[in-house]
VMD Tcl script that builds the backbone (N, CA, C; Angstrom):
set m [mol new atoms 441]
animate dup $m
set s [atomselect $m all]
$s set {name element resname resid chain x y z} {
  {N N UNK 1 A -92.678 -3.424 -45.975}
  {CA C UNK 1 A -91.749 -4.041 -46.891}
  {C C UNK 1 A -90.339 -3.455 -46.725}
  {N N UNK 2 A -90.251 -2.051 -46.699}
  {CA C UNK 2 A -88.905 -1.573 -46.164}
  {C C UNK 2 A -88.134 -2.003 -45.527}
  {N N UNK 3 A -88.866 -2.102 -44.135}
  {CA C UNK 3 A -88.309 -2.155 -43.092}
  {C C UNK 3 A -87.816 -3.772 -42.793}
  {N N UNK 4 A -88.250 -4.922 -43.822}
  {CA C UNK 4 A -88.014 -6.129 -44.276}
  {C C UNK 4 A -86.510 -6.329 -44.701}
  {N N UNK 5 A -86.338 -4.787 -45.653}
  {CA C UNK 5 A -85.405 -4.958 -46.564}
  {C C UNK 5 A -84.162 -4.894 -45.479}
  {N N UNK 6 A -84.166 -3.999 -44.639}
  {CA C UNK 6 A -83.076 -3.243 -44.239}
  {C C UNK 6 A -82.769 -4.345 -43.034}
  {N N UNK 7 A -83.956 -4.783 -42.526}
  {CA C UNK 7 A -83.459 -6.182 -41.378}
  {C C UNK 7 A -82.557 -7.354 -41.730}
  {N N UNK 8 A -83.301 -7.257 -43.236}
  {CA C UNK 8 A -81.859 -8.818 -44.083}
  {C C UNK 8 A -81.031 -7.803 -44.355}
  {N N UNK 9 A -81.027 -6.834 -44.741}
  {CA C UNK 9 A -79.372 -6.361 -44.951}
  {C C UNK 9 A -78.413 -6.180 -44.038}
  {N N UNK 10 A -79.491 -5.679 -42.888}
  {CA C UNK 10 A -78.014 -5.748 -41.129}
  {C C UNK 10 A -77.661 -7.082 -41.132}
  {N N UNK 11 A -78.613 -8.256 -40.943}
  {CA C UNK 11 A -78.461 -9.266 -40.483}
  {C C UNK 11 A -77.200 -9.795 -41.659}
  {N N UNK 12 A -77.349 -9.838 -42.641}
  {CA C UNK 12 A -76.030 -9.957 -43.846}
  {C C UNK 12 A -74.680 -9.562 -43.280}
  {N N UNK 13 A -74.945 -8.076 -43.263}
  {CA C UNK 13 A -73.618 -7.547 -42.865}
  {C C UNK 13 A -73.192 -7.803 -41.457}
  {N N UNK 14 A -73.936 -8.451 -40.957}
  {CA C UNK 14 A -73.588 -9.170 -38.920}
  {C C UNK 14 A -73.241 -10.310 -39.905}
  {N N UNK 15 A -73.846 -11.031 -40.453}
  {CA C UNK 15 A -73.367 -12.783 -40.234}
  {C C UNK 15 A -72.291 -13.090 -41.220}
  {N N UNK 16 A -72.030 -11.945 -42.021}
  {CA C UNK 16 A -70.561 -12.163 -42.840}
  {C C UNK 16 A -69.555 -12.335 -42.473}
  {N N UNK 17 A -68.831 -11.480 -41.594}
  {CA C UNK 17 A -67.877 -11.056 -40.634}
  {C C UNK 17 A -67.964 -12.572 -39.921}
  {N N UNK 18 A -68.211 -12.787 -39.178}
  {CA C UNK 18 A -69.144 -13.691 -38.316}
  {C C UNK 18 A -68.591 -15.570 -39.167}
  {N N UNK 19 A -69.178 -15.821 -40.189}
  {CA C UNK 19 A -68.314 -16.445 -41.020}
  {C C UNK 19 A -67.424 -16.677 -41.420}
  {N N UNK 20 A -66.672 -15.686 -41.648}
  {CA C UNK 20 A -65.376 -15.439 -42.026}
  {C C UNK 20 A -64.425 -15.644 -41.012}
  {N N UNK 21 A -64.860 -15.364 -40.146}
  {CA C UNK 21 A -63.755 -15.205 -38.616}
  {C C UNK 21 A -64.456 -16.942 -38.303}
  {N N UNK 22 A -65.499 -17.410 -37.877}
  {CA C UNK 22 A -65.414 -19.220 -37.632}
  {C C UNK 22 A -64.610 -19.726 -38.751}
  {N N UNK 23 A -64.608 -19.902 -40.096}
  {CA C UNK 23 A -63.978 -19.783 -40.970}
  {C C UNK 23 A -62.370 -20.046 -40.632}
  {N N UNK 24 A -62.185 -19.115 -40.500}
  {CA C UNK 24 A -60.476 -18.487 -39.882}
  {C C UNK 24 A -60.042 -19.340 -38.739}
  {N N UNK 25 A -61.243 -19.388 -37.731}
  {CA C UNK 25 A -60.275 -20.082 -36.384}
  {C C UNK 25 A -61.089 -21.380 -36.099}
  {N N UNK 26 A -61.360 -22.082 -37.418}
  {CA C UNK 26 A -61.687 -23.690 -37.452}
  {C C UNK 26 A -60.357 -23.804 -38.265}
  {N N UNK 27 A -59.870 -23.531 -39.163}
  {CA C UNK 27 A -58.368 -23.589 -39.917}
  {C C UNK 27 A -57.458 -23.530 -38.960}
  {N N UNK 28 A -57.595 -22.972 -37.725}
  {CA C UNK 28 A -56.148 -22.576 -37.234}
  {C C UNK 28 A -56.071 -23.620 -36.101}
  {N N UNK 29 A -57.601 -24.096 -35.640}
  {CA C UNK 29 A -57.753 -24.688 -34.205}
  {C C UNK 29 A -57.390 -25.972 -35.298}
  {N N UNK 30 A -56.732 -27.283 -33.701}
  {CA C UNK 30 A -56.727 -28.857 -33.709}
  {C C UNK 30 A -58.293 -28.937 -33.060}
  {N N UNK 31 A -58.945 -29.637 -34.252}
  {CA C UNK 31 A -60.281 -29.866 -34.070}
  {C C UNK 31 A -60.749 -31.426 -34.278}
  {N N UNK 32 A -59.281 -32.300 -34.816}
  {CA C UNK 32 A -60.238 -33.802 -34.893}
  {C C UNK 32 A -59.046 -34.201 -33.934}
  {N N UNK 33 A -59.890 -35.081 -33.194}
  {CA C UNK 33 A -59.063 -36.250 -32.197}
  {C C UNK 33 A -59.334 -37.919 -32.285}
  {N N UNK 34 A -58.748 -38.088 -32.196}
  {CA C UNK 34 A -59.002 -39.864 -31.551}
  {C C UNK 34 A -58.547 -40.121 -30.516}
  {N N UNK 35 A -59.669 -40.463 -29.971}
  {CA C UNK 35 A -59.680 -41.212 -28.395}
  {C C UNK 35 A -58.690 -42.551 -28.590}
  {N N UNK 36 A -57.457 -42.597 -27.570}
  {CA C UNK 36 A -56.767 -43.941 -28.162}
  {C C UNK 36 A -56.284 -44.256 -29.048}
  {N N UNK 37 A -55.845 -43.344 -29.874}
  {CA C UNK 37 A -55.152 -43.036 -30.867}
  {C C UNK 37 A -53.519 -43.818 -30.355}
  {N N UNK 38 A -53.614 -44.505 -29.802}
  {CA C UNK 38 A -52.053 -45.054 -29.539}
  {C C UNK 38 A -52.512 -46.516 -29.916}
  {N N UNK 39 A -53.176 -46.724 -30.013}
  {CA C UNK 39 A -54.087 -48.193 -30.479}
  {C C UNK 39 A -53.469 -48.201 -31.760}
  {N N UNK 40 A -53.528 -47.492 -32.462}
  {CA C UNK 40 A -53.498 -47.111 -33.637}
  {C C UNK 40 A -52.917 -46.450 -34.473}
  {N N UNK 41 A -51.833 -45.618 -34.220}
  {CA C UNK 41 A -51.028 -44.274 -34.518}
  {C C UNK 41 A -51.136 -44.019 -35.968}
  {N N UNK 42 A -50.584 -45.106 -36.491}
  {CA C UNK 42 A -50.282 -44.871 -38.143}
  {C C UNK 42 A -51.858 -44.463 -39.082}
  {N N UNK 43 A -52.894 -45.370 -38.311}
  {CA C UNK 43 A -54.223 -44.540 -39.498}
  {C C UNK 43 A -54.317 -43.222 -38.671}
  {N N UNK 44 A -54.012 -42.590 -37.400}
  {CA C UNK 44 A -54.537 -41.859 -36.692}
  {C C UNK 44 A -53.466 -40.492 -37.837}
  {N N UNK 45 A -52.689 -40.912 -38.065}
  {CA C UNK 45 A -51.923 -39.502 -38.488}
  {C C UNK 45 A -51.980 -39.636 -39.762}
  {N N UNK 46 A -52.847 -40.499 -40.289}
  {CA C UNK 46 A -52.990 -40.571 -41.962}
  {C C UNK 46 A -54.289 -40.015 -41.953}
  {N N UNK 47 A -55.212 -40.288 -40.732}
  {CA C UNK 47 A -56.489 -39.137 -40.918}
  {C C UNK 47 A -56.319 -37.523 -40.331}
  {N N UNK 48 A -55.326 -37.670 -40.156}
  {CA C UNK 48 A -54.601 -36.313 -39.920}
  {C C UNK 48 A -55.553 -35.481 -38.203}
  {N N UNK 49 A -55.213 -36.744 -37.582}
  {CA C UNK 49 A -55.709 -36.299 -36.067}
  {C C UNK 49 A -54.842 -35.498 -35.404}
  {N N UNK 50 A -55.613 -34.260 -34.618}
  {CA C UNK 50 A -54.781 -33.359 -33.869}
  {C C UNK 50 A -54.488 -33.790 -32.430}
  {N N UNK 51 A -55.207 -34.572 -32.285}
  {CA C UNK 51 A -54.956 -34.599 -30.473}
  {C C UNK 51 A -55.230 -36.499 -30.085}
  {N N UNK 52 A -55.144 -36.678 -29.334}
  {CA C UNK 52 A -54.881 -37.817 -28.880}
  {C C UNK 52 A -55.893 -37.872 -27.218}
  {N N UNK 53 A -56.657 -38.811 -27.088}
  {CA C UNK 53 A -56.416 -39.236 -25.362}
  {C C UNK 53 A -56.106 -40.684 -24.828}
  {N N UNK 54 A -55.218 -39.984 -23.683}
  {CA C UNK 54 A -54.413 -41.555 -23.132}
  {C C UNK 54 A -55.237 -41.687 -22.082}
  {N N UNK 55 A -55.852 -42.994 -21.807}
  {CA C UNK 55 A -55.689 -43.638 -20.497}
  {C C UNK 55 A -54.962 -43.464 -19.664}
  {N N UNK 56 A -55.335 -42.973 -18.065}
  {CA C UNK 56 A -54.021 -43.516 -16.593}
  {C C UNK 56 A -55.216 -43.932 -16.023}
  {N N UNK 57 A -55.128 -45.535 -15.970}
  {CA C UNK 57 A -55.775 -46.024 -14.827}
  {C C UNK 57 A -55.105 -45.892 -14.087}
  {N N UNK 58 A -55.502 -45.552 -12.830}
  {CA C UNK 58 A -54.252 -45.236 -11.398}
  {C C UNK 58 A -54.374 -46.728 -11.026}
  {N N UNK 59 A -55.459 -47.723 -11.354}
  {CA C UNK 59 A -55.217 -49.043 -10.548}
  {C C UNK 59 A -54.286 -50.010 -11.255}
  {N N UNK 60 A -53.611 -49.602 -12.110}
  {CA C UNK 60 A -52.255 -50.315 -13.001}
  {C C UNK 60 A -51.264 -49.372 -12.532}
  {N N UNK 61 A -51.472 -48.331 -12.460}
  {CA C UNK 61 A -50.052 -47.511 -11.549}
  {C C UNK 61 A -49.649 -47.786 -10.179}
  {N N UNK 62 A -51.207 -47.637 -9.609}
  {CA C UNK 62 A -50.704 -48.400 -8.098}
  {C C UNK 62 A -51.553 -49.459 -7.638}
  {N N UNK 63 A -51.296 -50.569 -8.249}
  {CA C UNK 63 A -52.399 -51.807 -8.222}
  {C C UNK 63 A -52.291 -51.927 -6.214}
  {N N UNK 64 A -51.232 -52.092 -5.907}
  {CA C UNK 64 A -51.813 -52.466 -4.466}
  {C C UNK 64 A -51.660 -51.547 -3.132}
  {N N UNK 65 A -50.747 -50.409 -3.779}
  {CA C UNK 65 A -51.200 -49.240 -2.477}
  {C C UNK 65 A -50.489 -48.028 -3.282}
  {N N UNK 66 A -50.489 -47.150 -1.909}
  {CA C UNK 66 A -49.994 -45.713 -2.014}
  {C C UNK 66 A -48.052 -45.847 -2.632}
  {N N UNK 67 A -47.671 -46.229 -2.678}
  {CA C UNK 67 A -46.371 -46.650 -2.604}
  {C C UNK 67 A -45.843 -47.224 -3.759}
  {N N UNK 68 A -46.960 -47.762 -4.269}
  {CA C UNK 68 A -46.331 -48.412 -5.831}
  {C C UNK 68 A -46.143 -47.645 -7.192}
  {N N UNK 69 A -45.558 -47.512 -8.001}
  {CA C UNK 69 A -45.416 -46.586 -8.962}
  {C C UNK 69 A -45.131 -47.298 -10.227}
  {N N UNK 70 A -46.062 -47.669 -10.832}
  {CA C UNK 70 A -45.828 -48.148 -12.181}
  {C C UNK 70 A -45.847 -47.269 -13.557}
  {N N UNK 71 A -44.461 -46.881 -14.001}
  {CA C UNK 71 A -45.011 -46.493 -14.748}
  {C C UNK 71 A -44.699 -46.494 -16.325}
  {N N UNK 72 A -44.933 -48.137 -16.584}
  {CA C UNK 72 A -44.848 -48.460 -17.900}
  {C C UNK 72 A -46.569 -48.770 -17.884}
  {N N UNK 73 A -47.016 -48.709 -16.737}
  {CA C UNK 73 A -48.728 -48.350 -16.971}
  {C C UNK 73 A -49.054 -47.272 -18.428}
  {N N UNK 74 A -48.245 -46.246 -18.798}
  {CA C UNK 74 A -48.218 -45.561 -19.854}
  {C C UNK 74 A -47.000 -45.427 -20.456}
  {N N UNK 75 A -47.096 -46.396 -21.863}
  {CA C UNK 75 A -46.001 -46.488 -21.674}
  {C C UNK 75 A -45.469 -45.279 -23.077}
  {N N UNK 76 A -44.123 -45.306 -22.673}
  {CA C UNK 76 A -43.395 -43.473 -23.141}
  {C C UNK 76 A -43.868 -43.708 -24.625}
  {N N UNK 77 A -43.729 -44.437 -25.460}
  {CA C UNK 77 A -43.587 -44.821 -26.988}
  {C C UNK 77 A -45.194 -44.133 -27.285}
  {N N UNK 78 A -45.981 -44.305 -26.457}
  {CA C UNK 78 A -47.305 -44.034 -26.736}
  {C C UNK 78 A -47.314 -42.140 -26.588}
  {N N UNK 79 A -46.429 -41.731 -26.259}
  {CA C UNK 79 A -46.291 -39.795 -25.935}
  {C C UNK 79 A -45.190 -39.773 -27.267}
  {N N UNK 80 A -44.241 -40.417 -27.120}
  {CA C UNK 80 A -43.649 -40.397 -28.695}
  {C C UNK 80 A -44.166 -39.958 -30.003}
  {N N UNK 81 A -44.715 -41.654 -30.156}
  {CA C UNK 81 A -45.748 -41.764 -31.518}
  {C C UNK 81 A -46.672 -40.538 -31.851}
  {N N UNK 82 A -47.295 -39.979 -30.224}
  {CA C UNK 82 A -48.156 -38.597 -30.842}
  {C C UNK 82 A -47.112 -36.984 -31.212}
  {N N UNK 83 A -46.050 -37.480 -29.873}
  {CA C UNK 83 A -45.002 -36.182 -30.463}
  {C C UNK 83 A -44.956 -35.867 -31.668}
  {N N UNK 84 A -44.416 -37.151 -32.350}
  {CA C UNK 84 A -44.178 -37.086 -33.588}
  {C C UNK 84 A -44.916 -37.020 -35.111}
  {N N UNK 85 A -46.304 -37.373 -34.601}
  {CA C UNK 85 A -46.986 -37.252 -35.475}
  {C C UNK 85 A -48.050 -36.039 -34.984}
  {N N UNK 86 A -47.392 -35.025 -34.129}
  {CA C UNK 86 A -48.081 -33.667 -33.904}
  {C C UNK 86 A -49.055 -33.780 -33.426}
  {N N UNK 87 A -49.374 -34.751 -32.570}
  {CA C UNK 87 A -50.971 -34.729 -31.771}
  {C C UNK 87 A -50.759 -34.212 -30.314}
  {N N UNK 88 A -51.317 -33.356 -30.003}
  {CA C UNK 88 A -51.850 -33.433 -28.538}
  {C C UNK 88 A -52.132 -33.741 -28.011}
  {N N UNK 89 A -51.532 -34.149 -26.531}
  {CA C UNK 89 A -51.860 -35.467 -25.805}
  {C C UNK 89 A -52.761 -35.102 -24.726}
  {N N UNK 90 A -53.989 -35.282 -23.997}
  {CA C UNK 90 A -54.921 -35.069 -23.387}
  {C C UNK 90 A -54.941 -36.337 -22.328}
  {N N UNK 91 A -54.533 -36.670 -21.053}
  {CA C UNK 91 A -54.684 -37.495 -20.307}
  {C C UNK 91 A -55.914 -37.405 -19.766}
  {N N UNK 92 A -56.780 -38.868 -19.325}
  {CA C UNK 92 A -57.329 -39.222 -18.555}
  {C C UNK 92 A -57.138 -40.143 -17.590}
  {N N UNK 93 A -57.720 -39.912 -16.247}
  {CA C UNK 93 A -57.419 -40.110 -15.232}
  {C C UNK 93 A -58.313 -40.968 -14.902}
  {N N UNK 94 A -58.547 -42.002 -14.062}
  {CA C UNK 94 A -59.633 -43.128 -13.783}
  {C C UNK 94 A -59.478 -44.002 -13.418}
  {N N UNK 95 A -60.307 -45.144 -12.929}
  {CA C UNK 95 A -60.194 -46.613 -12.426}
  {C C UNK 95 A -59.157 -46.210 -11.042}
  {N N UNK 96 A -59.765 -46.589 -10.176}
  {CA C UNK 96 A -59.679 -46.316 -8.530}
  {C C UNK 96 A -58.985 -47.715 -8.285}
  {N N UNK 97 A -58.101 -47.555 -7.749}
  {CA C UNK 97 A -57.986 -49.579 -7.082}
  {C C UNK 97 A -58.525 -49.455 -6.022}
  {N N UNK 98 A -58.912 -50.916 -5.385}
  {CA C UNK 98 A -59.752 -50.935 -4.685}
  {C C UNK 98 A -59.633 -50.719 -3.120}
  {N N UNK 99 A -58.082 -50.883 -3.097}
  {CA C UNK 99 A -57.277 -50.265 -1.766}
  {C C UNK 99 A -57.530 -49.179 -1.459}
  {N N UNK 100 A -57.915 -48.358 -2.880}
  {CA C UNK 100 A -57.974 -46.380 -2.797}
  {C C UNK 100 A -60.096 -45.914 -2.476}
  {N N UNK 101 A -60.126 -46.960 -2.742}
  {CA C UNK 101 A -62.025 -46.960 -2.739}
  {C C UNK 101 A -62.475 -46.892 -1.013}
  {N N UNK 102 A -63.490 -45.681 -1.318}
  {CA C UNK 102 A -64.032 -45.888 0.405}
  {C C UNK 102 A -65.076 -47.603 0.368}
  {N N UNK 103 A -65.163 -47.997 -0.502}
  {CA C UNK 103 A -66.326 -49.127 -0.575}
  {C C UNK 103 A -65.654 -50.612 -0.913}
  {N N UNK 104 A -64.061 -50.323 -1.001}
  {CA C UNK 104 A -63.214 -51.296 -1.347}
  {C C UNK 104 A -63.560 -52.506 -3.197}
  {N N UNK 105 A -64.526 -51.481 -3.719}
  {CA C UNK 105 A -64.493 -52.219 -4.926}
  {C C UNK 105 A -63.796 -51.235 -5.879}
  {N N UNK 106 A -63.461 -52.339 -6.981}
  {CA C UNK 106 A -62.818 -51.424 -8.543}
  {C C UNK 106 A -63.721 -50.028 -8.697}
  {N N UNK 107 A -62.708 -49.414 -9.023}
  {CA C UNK 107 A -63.520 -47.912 -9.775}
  {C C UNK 107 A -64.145 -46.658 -8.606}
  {N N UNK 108 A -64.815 -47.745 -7.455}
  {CA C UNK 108 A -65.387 -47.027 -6.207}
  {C C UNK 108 A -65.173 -45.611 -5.868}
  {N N UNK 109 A -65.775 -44.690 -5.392}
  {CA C UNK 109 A -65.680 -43.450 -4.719}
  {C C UNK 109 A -64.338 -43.718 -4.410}
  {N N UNK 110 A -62.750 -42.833 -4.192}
  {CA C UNK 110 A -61.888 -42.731 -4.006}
  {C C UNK 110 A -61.862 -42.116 -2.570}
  {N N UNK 111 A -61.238 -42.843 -1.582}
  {CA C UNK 111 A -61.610 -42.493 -0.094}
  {C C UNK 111 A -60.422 -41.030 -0.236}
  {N N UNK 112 A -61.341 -39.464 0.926}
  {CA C UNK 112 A -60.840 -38.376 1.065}
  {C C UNK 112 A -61.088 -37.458 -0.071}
  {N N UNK 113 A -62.096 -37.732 -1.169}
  {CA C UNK 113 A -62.507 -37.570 -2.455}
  {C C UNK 113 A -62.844 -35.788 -1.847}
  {N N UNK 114 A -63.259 -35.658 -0.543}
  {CA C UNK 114 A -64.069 -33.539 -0.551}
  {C C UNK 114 A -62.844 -33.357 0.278}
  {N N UNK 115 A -61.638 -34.003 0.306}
  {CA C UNK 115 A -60.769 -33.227 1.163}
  {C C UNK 115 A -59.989 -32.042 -0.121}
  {N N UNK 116 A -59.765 -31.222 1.307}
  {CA C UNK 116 A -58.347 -30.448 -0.100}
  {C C UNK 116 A -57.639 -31.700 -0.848}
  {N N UNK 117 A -57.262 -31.077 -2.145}
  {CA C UNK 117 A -56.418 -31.888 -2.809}
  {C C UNK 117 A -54.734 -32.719 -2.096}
  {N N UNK 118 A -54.071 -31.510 -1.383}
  {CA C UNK 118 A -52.734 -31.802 -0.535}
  {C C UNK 118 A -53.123 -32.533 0.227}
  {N N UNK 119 A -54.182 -32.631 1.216}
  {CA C UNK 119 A -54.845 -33.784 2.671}
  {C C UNK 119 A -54.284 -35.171 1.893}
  {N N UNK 120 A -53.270 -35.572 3.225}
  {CA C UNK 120 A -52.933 -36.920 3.256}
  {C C UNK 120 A -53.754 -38.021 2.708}
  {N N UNK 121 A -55.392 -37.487 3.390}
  {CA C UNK 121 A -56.406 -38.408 4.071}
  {C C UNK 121 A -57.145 -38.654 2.198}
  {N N UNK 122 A -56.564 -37.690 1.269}
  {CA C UNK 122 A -57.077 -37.328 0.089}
  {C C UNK 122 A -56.433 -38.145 -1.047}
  {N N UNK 123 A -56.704 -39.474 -1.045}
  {CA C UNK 123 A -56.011 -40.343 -2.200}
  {C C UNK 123 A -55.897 -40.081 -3.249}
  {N N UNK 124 A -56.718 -39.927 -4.243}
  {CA C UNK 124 A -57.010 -39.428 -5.130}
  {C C UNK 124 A -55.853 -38.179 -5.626}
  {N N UNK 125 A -56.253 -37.331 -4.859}
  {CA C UNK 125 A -55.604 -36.182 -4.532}
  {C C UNK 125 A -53.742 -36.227 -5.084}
  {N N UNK 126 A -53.166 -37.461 -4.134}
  {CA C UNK 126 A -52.252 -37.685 -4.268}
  {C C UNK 126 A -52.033 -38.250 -5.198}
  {N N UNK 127 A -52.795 -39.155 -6.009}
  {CA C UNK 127 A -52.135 -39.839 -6.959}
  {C C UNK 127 A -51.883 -38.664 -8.342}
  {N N UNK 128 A -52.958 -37.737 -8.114}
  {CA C UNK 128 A -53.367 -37.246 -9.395}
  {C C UNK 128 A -51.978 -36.098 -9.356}
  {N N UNK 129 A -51.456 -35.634 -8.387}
  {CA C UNK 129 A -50.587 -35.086 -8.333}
  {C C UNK 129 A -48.896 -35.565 -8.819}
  {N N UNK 130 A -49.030 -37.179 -8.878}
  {CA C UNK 130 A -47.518 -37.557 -9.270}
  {C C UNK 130 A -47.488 -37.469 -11.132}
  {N N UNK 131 A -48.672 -38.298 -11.710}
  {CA C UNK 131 A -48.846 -37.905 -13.022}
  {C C UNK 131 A -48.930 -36.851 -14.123}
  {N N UNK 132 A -49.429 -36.026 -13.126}
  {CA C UNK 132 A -49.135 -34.786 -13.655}
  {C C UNK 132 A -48.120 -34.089 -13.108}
  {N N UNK 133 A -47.133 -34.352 -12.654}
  {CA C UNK 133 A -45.673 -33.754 -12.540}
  {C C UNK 133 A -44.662 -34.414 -13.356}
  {N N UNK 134 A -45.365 -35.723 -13.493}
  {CA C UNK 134 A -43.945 -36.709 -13.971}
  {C C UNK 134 A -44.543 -36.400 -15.971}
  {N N UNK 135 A -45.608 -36.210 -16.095}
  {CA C UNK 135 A -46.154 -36.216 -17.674}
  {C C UNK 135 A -46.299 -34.594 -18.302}
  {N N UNK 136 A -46.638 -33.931 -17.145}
  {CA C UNK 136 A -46.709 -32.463 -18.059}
  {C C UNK 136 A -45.282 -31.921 -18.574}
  {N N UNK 137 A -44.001 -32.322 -18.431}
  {CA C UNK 137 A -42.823 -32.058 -18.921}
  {C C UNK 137 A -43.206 -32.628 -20.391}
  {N N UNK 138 A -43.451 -33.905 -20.470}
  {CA C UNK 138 A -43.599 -34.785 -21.707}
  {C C UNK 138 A -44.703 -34.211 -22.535}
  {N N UNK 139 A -45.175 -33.422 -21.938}
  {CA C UNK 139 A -46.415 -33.093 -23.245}
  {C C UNK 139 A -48.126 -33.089 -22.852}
  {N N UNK 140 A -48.011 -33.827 -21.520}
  {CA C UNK 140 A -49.800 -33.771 -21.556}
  {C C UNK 140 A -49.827 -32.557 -20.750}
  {N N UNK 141 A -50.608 -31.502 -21.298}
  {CA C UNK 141 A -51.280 -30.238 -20.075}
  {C C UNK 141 A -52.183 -29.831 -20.284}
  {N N UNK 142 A -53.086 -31.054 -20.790}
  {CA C UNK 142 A -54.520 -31.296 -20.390}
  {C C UNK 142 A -55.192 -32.509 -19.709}
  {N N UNK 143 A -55.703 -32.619 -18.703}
  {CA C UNK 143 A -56.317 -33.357 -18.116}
  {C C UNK 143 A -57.727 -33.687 -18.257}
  {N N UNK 144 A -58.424 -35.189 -17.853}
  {CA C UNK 144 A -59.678 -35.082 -17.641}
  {C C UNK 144 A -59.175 -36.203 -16.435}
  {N N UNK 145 A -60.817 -35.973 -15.475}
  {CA C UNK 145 A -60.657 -36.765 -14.218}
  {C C UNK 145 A -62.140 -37.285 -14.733}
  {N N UNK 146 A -61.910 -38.766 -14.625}
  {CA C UNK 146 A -62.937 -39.758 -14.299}
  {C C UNK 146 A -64.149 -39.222 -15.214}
  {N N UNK 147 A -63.827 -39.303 -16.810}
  {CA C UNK 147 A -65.013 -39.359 -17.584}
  {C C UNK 147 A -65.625 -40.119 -17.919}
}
mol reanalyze $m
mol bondsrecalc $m
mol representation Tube
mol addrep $m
């Protein structure tokens, strides 16, 4: 029975501390998001969302080759709206055109996909490199690739 007592009392004095501190850095962390929150801005900052994720289809940036650069594909008002209503902007990256596909369909394996990232031969590679030079000034410096 003792030795009962004294196991809930460590375990108490471990999981207090322990509480208190998740406690502490769930208050401090941005913990709710909306996906697409540019759909939507005004309920998104009335539910008091911290973060945001945008779409970059690269096949609206460069619908027909290496060379094209669209980029009201994202358009600025949508990095605005979260500036301003304090969200964090989290880009995703996705949708292959089919010029960039080793299999020539939408979405397809991105031809040069195991090269180094810099390799010419590495499409992908390259595209993912203009968006994130031209957007991490603006606010996104987080990425996801092809979720």
């Amino acid at each position: 029975m003792t030795n009962r007592w004294w196991r809930v009392a460590l375990l108490a004095l471990l999981l207090v501390p322990l509480t208190v501190w998740a406690q502490d850095s769930l208050e401090n962390e941005p913990v709710f998001g909306v996906i697409e929150a540019y759909y939507r801005p005004e309920e998104a900052a009335e539910l008091g969302a911290s973060w945001d994720r945008i779409i970059f289809h690269w096949v609206a940036f460069q619908p027909t080759g290496p060379d094209d650069w669209d980029a009201s594909a994202v358009p600025i008002e949508y990095l605005n709206e979260a500036r301003v209503a304090g969200r964090q902007v989290v880009g995703l990256i996705k949708a292959t055109p089919p010029w960039a596909s080793d299999s020539g369909t939408p979405g397809g394996v991105p031809h040069g996909l195991g090269l180094p990232y810099d390799d010419t031969d590495n499409l992908v590679g390259a595209f993912v490199t203009r968006p994130t030079e031209e957007y991490v000034p603006l606010g996104i410096h987080d990425w996801i690739i092809w979720n």
